[in-house]
MIVOGU-633177 format. One record per residue: x, y, z of N, C-alpha, C in turn. Coordinates in pm, whole numbers, plus 50000, padded with zeros to 5 digits. Last residue first. Layout:
+-------+-------+-------+-------+-------+-------+-------+-------+-------+
|   n.X |   n.Y |   n.Z |  ca.X |  ca.Y |  ca.Z |   c.X |   c.Y |   c.Z |
+-------+-------+-------+-------+-------+-------+-------+-------+-------+
|     X |     Y |     Z |     X |     Y |     Z |     X |     Y |     Z |
...
+-------+-------+-------+-------+-------+-------+-------+-------+-------+
! end
This chain:
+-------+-------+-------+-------+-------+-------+-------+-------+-------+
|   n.X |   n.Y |   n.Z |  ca.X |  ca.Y |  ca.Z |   c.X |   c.Y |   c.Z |
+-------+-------+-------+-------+-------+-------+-------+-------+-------+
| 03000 | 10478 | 83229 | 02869 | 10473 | 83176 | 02797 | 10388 | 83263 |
| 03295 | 10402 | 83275 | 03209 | 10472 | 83308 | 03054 | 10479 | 83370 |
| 03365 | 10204 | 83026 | 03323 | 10189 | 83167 | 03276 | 10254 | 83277 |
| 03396 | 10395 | 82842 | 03264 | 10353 | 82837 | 03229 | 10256 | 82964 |
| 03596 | 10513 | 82912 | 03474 | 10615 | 82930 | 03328 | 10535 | 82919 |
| 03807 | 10329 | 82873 | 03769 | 10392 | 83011 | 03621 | 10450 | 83028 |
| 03763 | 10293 | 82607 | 03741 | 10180 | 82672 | 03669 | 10239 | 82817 |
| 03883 | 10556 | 82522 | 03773 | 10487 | 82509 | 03710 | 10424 | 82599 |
| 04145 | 10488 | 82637 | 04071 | 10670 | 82643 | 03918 | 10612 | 82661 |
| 04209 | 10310 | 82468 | 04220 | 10252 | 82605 | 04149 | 10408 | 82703 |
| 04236 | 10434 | 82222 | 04132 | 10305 | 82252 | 04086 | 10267 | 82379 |
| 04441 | 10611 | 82277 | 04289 | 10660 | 82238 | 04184 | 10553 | 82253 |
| 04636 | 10406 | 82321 | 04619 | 10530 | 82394 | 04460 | 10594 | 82335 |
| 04682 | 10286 | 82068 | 04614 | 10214 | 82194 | 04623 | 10357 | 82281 |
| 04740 | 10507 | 81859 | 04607 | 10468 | 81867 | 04539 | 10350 | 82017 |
| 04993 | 10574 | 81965 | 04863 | 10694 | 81973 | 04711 | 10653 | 81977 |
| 05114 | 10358 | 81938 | 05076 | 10384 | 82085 | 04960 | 10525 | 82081 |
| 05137 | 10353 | 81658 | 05050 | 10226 | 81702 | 05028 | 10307 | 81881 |
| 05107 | 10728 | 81540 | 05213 | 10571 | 81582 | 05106 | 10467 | 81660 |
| 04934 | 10940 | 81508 | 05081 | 10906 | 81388 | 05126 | 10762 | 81456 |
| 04671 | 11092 | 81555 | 04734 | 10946 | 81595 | 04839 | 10933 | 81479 |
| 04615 | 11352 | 81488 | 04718 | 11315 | 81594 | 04733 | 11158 | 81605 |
| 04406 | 11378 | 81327 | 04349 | 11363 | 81405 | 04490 | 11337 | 81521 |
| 04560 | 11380 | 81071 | 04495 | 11507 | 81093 | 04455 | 11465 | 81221 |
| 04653 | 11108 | 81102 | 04748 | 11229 | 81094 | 04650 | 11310 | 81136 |
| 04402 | 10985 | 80995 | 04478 | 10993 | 81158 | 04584 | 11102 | 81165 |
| 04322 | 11077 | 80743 | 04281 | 11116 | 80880 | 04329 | 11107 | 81034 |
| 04494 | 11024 | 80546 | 04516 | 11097 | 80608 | 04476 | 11174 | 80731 |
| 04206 | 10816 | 80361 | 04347 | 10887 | 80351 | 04371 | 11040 | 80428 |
| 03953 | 10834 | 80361 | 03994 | 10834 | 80493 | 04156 | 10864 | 80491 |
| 03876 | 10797 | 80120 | 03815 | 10896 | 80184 | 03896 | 10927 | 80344 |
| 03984 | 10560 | 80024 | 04059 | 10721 | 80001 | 04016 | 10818 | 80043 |
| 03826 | 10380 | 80152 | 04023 | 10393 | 80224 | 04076 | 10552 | 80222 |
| 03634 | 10372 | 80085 | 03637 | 10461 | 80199 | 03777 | 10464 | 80242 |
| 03641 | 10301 | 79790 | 03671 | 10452 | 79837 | 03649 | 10474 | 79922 |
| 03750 | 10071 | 79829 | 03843 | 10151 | 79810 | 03794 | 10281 | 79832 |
| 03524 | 09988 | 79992 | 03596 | 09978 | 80052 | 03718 | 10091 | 79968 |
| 03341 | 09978 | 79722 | 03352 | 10085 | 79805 | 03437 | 10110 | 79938 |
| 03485 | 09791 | 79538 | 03490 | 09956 | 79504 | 03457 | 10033 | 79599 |
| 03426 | 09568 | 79709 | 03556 | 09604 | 79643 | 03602 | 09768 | 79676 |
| 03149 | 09566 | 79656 | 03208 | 09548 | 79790 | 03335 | 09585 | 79765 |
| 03112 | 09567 | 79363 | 03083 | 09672 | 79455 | 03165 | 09691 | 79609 |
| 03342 | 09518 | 79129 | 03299 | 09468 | 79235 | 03267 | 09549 | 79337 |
| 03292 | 09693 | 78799 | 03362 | 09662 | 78966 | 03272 | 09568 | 79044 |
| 03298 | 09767 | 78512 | 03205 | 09715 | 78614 | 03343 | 09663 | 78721 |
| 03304 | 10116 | 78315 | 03402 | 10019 | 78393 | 03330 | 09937 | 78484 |
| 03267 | 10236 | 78015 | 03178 | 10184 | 78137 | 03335 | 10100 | 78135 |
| 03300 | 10507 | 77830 | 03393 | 10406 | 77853 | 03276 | 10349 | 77980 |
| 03235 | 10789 | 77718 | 03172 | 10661 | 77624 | 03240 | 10548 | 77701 |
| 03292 | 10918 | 78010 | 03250 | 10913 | 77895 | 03169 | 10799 | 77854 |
| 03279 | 10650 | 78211 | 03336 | 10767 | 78209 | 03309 | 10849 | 78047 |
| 03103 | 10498 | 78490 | 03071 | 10552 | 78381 | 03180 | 10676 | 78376 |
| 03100 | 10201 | 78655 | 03114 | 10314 | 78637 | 03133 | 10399 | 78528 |
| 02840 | 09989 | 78801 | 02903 | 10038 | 78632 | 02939 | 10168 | 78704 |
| 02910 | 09737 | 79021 | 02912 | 09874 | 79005 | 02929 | 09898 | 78876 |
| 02734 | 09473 | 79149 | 02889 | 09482 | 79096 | 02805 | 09650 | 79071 |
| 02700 | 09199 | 79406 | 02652 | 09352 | 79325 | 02770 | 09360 | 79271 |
| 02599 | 08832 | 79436 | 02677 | 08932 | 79434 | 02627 | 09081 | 79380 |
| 02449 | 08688 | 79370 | 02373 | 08734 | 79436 | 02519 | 08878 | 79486 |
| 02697 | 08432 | 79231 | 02571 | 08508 | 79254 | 02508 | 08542 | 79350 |
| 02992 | 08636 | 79222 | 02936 | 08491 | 79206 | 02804 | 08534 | 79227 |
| 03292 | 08787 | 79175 | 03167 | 08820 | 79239 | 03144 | 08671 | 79187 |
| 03574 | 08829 | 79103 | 03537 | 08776 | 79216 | 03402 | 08781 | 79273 |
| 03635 | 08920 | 78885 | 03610 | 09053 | 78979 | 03542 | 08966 | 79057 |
| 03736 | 08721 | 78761 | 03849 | 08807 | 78766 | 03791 | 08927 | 78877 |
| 03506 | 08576 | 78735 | 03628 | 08523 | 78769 | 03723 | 08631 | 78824 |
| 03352 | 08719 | 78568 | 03309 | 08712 | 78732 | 03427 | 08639 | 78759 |
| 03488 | 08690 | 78354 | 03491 | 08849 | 78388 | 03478 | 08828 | 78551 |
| 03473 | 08466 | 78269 | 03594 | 08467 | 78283 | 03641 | 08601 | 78359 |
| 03197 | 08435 | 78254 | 03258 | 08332 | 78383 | 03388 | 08421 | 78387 |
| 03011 | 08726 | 78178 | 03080 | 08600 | 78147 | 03208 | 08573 | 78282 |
| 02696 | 08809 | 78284 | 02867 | 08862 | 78257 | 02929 | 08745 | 78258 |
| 02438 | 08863 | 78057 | 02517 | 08788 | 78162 | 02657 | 08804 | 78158 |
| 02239 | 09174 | 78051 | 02321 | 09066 | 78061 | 02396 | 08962 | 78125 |
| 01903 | 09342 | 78020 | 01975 | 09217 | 78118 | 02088 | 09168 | 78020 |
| 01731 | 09448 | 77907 | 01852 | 09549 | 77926 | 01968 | 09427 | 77987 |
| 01498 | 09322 | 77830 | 01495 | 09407 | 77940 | 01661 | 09476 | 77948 |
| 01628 | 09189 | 77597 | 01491 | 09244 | 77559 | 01487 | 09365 | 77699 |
| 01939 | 09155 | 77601 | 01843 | 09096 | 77639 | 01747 | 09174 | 77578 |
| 02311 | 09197 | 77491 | 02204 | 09232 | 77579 | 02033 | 09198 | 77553 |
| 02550 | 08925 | 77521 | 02450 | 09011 | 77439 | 02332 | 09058 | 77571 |
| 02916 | 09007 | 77598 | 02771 | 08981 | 77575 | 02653 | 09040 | 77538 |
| 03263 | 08962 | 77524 | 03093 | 09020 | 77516 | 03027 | 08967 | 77566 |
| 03555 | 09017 | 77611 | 03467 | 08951 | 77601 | 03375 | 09049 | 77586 |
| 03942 | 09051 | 77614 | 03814 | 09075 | 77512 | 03692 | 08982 | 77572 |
| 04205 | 09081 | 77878 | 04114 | 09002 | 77736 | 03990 | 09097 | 77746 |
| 04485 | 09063 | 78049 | 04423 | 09147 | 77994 | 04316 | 09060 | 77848 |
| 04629 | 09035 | 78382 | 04555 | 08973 | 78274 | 04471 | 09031 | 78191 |
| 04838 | 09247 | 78515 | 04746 | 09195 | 78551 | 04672 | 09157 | 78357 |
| 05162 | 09178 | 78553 | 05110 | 09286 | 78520 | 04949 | 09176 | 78471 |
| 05359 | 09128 | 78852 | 05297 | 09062 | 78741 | 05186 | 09152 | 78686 |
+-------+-------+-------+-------+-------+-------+-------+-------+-------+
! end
């Protein structure tokens, strides 16, 4: 389903302050006391949901690290956990 597409404004304030309309916080799931992110590309601003946006970029930051690190299959990673576990019983 190809994701919901509309027009809204708002006006900006004396201090720079707007309010983002219900239908925007609707769609990026924030409510109050929530953060949201401007991202800036040129003349274009994009607002995100912070919590959102930075989970995505630690996904893409992390794209491919287990590979690089040898865990390729679910037993590589209980095998390193259970590596773990040991050492910290150790201690």
């Amino acid at each position: 389903m190809a994701p919901k597409t509309f027009v809204d404004n708002a006006k900006v304030m004396a201090k720079g302050q707007i309010t983002i309309p219900k239908d925007v916080r609707d769609v990026l799931g924030v409510s109050n006391g929530d953060r949201v992110t401007f991202i800036v590309e040129g003349n274009t601003v994009r607002i995100v949901n912070s919590a959102v946006y930075a989970m995505q970029v630690l996904q893409q930051e992390m794209t491919g690290e287990a590979e690089r690190t040898g865990l390729t299959s679910e037993e590589d990673v209980a095998a390193l956990v259970k590596e773990l576990r040991n050492e910290d019983e150790k201690e």
